[in-house]
GUVO-779416 format. One record per residue (C-alpha): y, z, x; residue in one letter. Coordinates in steps of 0.02 Angstrom, whole numbers, padded with zeros to 5 digits, always signed. Layout:
# GUVO-779416
YZXA...
***
This chain:
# GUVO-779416
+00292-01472+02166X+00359-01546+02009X+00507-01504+01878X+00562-01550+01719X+00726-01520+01622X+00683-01492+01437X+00772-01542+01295X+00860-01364+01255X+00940-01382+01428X+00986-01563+01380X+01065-01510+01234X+01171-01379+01325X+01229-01489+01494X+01379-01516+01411X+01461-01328+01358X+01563-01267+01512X+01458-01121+01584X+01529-00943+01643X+01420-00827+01730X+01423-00642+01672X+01416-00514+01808X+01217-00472+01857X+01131-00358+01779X+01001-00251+01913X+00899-00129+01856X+00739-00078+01927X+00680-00247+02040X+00722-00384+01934X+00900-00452+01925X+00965-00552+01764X+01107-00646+01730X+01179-00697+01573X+01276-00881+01574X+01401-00888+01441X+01388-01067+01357X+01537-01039+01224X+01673-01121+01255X+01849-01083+01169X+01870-00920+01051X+01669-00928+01012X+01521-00828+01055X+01553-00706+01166X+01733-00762+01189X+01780-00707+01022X+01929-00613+01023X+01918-00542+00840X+01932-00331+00858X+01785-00232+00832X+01760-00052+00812X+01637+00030+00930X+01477+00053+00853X+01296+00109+00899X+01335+00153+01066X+01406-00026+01084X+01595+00024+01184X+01646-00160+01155X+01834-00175+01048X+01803-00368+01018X+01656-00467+00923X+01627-00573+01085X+01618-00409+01202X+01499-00317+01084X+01386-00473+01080X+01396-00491+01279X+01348-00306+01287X+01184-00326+01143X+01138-00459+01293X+01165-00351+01426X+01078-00188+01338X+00928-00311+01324X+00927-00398+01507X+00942-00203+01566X+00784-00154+01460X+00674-00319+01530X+00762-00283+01715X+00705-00122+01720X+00521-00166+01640X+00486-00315+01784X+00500-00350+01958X+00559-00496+02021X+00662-00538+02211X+00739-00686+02132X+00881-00695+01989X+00832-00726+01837X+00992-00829+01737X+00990-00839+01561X+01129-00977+01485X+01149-00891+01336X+01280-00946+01174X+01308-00931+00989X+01286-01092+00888X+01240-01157+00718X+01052-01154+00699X+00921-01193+00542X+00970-01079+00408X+00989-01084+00209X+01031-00957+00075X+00863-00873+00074X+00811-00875+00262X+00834-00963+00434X+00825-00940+00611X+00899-00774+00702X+00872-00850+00866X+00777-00978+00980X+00754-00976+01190X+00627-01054+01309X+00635-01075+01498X+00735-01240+01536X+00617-01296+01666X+00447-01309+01701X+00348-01303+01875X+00192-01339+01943X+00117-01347+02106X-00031-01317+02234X+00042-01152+02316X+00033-01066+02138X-00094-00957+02090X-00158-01091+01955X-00147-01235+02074X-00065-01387+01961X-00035-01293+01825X+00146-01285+01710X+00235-01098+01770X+00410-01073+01680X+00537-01098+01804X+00580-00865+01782X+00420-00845+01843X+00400-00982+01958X+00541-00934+02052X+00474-00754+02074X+00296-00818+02144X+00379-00946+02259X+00510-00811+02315X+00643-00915+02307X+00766-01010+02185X+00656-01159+02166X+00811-01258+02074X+00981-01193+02120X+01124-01208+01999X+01007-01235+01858X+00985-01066+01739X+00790-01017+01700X+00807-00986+01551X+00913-01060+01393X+00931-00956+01212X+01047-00989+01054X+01084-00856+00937X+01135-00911+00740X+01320-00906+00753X+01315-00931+00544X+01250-00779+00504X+01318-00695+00339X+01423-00879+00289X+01397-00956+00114X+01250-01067+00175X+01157-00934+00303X+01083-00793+00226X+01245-00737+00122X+01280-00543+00124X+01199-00529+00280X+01275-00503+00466X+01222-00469+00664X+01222-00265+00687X+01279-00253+00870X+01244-00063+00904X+01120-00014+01023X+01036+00128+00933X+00927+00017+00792X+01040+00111+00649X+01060-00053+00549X+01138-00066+00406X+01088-00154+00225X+01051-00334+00260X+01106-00324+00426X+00990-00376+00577X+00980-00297+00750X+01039-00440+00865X+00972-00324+01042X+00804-00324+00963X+00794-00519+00929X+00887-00550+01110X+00740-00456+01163X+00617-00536+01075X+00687-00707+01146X+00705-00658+01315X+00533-00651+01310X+00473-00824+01265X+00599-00895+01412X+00510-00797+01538X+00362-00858+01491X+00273-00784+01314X+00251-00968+01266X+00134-01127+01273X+00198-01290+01325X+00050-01375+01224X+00092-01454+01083X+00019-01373+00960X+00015-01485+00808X-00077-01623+00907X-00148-01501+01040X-00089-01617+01181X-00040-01529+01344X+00121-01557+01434X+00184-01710+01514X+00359-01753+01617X+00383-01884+01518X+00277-01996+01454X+00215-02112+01568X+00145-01943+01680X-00009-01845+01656X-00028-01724+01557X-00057-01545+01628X-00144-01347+01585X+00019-01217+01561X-00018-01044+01624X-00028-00978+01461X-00195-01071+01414X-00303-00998+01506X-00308-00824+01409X-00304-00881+01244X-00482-00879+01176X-00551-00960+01010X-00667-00830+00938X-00739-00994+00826X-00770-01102+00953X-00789-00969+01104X-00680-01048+01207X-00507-01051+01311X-00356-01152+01275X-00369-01241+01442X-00573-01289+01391X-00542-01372+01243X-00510-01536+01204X-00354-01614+01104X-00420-01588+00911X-00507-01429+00970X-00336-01334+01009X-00251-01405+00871X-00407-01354+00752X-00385-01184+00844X-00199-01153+00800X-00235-01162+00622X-00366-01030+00593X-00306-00884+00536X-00336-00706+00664X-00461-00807+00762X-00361-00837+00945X-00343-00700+01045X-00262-00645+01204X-00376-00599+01327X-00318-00549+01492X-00356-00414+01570X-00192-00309+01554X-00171-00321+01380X-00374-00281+01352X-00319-00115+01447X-00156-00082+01366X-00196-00120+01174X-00276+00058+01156X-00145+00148+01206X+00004+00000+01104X-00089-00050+00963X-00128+00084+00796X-00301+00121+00732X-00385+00044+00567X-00364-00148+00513X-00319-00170+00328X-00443-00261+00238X-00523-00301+00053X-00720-00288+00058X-00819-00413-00078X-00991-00321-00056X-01072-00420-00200X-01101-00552-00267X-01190-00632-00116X-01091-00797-00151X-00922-00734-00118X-00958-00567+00007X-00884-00526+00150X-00716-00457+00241X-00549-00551+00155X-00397-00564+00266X-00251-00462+00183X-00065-00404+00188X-00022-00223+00130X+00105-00159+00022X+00272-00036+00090X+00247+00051-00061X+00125+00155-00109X-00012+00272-00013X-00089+00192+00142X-00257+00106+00184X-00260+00232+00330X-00293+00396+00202X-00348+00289+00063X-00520+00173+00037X-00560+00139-00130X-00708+00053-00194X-00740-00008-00389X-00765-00175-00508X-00667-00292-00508X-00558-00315-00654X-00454-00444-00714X-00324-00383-00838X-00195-00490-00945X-00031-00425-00982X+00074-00396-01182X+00101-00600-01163X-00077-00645-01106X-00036-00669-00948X-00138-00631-00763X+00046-00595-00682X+00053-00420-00755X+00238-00426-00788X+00238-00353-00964X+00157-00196-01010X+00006-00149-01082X-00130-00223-00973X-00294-00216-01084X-00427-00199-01070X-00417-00044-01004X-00440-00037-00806X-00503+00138-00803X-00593+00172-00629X-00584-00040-00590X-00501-00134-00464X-00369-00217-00547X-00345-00430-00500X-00176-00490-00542X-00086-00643-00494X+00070-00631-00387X+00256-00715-00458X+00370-00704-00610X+00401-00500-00557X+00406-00389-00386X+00253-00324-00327X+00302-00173-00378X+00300-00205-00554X+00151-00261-00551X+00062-00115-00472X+00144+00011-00578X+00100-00076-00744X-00094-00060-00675X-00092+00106-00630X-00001+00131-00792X-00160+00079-00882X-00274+00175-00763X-00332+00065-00615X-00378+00136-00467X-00299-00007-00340X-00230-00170-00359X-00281-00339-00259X-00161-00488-00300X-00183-00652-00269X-00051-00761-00202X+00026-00889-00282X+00080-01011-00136X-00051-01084-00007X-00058-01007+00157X-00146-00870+00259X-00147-00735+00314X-00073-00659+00175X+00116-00583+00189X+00167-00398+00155X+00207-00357+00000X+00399-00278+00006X+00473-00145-00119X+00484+00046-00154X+00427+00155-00282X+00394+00321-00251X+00309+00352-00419X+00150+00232-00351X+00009+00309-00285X-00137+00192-00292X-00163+00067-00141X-00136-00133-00157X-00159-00255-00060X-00079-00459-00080X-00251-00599-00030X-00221-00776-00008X-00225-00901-00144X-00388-00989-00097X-00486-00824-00073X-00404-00769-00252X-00486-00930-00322X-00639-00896-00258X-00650-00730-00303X-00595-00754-00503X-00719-00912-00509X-00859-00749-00465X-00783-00631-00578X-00776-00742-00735X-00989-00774-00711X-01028-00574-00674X-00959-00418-00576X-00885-00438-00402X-00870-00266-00317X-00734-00248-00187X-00665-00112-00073X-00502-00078-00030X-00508-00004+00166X-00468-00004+00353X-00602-00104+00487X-00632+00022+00639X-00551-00090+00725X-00362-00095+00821X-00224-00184+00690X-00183-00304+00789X-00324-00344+00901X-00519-00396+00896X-00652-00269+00927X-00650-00306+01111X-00463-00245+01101X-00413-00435+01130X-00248-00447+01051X-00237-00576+00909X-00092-00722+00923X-00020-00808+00767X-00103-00926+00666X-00077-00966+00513X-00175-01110+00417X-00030-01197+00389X+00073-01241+00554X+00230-01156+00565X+00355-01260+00703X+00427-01107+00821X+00309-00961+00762X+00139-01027+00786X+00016-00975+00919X+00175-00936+01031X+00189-00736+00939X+00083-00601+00905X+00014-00585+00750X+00111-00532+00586X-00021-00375+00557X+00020-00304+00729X+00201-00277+00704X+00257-00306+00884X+00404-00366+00966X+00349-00539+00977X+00321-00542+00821X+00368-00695+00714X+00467-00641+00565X+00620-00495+00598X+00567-00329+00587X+00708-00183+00604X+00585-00041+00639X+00535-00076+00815X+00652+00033+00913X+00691-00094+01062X+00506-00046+01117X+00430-00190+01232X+00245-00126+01176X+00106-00270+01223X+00223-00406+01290X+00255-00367+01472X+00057-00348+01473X+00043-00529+01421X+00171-00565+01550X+00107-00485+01690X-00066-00570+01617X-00006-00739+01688X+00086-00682+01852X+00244-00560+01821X+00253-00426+01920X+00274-00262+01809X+00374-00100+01864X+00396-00020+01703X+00317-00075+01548X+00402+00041+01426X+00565+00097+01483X+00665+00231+01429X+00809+00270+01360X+00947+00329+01481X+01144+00404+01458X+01289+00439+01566X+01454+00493+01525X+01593+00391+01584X+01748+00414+01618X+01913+00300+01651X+02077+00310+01706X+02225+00181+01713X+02405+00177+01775X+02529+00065+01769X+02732+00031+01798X+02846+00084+01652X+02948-00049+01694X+02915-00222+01788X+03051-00385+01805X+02999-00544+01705X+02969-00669+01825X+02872-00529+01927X+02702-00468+01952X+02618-00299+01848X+02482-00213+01941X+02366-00082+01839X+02267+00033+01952X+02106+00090+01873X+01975+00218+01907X+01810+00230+01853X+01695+00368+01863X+01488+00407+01822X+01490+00603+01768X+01298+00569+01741X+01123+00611+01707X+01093+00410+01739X+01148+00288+01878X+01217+00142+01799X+01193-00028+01887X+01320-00118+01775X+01470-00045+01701X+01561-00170+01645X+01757-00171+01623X+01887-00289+01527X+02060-00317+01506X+02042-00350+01305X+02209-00394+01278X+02365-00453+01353X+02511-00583+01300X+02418-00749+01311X+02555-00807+01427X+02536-00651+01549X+02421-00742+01685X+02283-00654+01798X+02344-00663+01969X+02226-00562+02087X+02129-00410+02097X+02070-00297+02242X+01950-00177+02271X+01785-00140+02201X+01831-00259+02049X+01896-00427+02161X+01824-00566+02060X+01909-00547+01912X+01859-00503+01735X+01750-00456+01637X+01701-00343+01798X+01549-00285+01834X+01555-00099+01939X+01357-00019+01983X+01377+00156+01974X+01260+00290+02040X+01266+00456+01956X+01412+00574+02014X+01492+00400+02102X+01665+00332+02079X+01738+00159+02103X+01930+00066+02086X+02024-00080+02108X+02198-00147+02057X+02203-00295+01960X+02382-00384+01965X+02446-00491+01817X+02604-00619+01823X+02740-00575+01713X+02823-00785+01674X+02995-00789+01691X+02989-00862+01522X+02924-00730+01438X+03007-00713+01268X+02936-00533+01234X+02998-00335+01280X+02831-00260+01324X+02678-00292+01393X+02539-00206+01336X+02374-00198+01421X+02197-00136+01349X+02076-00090+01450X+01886-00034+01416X+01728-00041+01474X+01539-00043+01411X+01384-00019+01531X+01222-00044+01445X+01161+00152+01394X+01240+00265+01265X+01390+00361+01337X+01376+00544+01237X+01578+00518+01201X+01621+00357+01125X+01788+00374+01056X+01864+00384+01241X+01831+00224+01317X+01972+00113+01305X+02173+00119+01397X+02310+00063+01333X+02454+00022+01459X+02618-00021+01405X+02753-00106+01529X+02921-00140+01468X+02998-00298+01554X+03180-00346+01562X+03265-00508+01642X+03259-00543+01825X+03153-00600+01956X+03092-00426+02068X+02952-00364+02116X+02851-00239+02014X+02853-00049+02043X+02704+00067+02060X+02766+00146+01914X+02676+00309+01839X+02524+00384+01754X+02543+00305+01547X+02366+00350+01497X+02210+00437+01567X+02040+00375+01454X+01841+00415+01441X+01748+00266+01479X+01614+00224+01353X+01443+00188+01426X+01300+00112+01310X+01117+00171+01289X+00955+00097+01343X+00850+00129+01251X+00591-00668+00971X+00413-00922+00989X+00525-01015+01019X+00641-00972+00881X+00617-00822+00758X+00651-00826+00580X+00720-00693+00450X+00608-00648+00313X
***
């Protein structure tokens, strides 16, 4: 067999890694690899109220546990006897005032070989390792994702920030970072195509190899040219990636799974006459307004001008009247939902507008008016051009209505991938399709609900094993207690003795616990017990279970201060039902001398916080 390293794991050889404790949930064990270095990422030390279910105190620690809440959800939803590491960091990525990239991962390697079951084929090294049943290339992690460090700063989306709870409750302008660490978990373990898909060349090692099929070719089918990925030649994929709702995924898991995923009726504008320009139109809907799904409206087409004789119906009155028409207006210069409420203002029955930028399929229109309450729908430029070159020679009649077919899918329930007609570097062919709204989705979405929906069916499609395809969400209550001396010698060591207990309904496999804060010159010196290796610690609790250690701390004889004051909290992956009582505060006072610390007394007994279980190479905000 035969590996590559890519050029994200390149790019990252240099950051000094740190491996998180495992994650093990259901049969597949994760591990995140923390590639900050210094105070960033998840080493950021800046305090943080809990929030969300998230029981972290520091920006770094709620951002390791958003990773962890999302390894536990794709742990529990696969199976897998080999470790699955994930070198994870925060770092500057593409991003402007008006829109950039959340996140980006893919797996680092690639394998292929004749024992797979697509002898000589590309397998991401995740899912290699599970087939071969072994760690095909030890020390090196499977998988490598950035996160956009930037977020919310005067050149990256401005006003906005990462929301790090756990229970989707985001905020204005903020995005859910567990729901894009999600998403991107996903393309490393394999939701991706190694093809290039702007030349439609497959992979090579380098460039004086051959070229070889990836796995995920041979179930993405060209409704145009009726065939798969791995059939076509060189011009034929690339042709492929650029038409619009015509690839779909057709394996045999999602086929069975999109009925029960994927919501009835697909959104589309009908031309029924005249003969030169009928037929279905590709469309996006509006959030505002009634929907497709209780409304179909056929009329004439009309094509209004607004007070300054314009098509953008910006300025009231439209005229003519639109009385029982279709109204056609142009998109720009105002929101959509101006536009819609000055043409139901002058008595249309829908509007269709027509884009003013190249590009298909069309986008959803974005706004809210409750006052609305005729349907609209946004078409593409070119089919707006075609369809006002028709109207000004006669009447075009058009219907506003849903296909009897599955949003998101063909009518053989084949789900449809990403294509747009202009090639989008990071979103195309490697997501789901924008109609769908699905996790792999390529723009953010914040109404998912940390839901895996199709995507473990397209994994499983190419060789994952699956255990639970939707998991649920699960809750224990917590609780922790800490001692420590009330009194120690500088020069000396402090000890803390901590206890940690699961009160239940759910076993946790990973409770993790830190010692937030301490003097910086107050060293780690050794721990015992069930938490040995140091910290962060990771502790699997059953339900009902309890677990301890001592973790000992060196007290320099230098040491210019009176106290020394420990914090100590912890923050599985689940919800704990009482938040406010996971974190310890121990306070030592220290006095001159060189002796040995006492055991000291009971300074504070604390609930442990538990958190709740409940995107391409890169994904972009909108």
């Amino acid at each position: 067999m035969k590996a590559f390293r890519s050029g994200l794991v390149a790019a990252l050889a240099a950051c000094c890694l740190v491996a998180m404790p495992t994650v093990t949930y259901g049969a597949a064990k994760i591990v995140i690899v923390n590639a900050n270095t210094g105070s960033d990422g998840f080493n950021d030390k800046t305090a943080a109220d809990p929030v969300g279910g998230n029981a972290g105190i520091t920006v770094g620690q709620q951002r390791l546990i958003a990773f962890k809440y999302a390894a536990a959800i794709w742990g529990t939803g696969l199976n897998g006897p080999v470790t699955v590491s994930i070198q994870s960091q925060f770092t500057s990525l593409v991003c402007s005032a008006n829109g950039g990239v959340l996140g980006q991962a893919g797996p680092t390697q690639a394998v292929l070989g004749g024992s797979f079951p697509l002898p000589n084929v590309w397998y991401p090294l995740a899912l290699a390792n599970q087939l071969a049943g072994s760690d095909l290339l030890p020390g090196i992690p499977s998988i490598a994702a950035k996160f956009n460090s930037g977020l919310g700063g005067s050149g990256c989306l401005p006003g906005t920030s990462w929301y790090y709870g756990l229970d989707g409750n985001t905020g204005f302008n903020q995005y859910d970072l567990a729901e894009v660490v999600l998403h991107e978990f996903a393309h490393g373990l394999g939701f991706l195509t190694l093809t290039d898909i702007q030349t439609g060349k497959e992979f090579a090692a380098d460039p004086n190899s051959p070229s070889f099929q990836d796995v995920w070719e041979f179930n993405m089918f060209d409704l145009v040219v009726q065939k798969h990925w791995n059939q076509m030649t060189d011009a034929e994929r690339a042709a492929s990636a650029l038409r619009p709702r015509k690839l779909v995924w057709d394996g045999a898991n999602v086929i069975s799974a999109v009925p029960n995923v994927l919501t009835g009726g697909t959104p589309s504008l009908t031309v029924s006459s005249p003969p030169s320009v009928a037929g279905e139109y590709l469309v996006g809907e509006a959030q505002f307004g009634p929907s497709l799904s209780s409304t179909s409206v056929s009329a004439n087409l009309s094509a209004p001008l607004d007070a300054t004789g314009s098509t953008l119906a910006c300025s009231p009155p439209l005229s003519p009247g639109l009385s029982n028409t279709i109204a056609l207006v142009d998109r720009g210069n105002c929101t959509f939902v101006t536009k819609v409420k000055n043409a139901q203002a002058a008595g249309a029955l829908a509007v269709v507008v027509a884009d003013n930028v190249p590009g298909s399929p069309p986008i959803q229109m974005v706004g809210t008016d409750p006052s609305i309450n005729i349907p609209s729908v946004l078409i593409s430029q070119a089919d707006g051009a075609r369809i006002k070159t028709a109207l000004a020679s006669g009447t075009v009649v058009v219907n506003e209505h849903l296909l009897p077919v599955l949003r998101g899918a063909d009518d053989q329930n084949r789900a449809l991938l990403y294509t747009p007609d202009r090639y989008k570097m990071g979103s195309s062919v490697v997501h789901t399709d924008t109609i769908a709204a699905l996790l792999m989705d390529p723009a953010y979405n914040a109404q998912l609900g940390h839901k895996l929906d199709l995507t473990p069916y397209l994994l499983k499609d190419i060789g994952w094993s699956m255990a639970n395809p939707n998991p649920t969400d699960q809750s224990a209550d917590i609780t922790l207690s800490a001692t420590g001396p009330s009194s120690a010698k500088k020069g000396s060591n402090v000890s803390y003795e901590v206890t940690v207990t699961n009160d239940g309904p759910s076993d946790s496999g990973d409770v993790t616990v830190f010692f937030s804060t301490k003097p910086s010159d107050i060293n780690f010196a050794s721990s015992s017990g069930d938490c040995a290796t140091g910290f962060p610690c990771s502790l699997a609790l059953a339900a009902h279970s309890t677990r301890s250690f001592t973790a000992t701390f060196t007290v320099p004889s230098s040491y210019s201060g009176d106290t020394v004051q420990a914090t100590i909290n912890a923050a599985p992956p689940f919800t704990d039902p009482v938040p406010a009582n996971n974190v310890a505060n121990v306070n030592t006072s220290v006095g001159g001398g060189c002796s040995s610390t006492g055991s000291g007394e009971p300074l504070l007994s604390a609930v442990l916080l538990l958190l709740g279980l409940g995107r391409k190479r890169s994904r972009r905000s909108k």
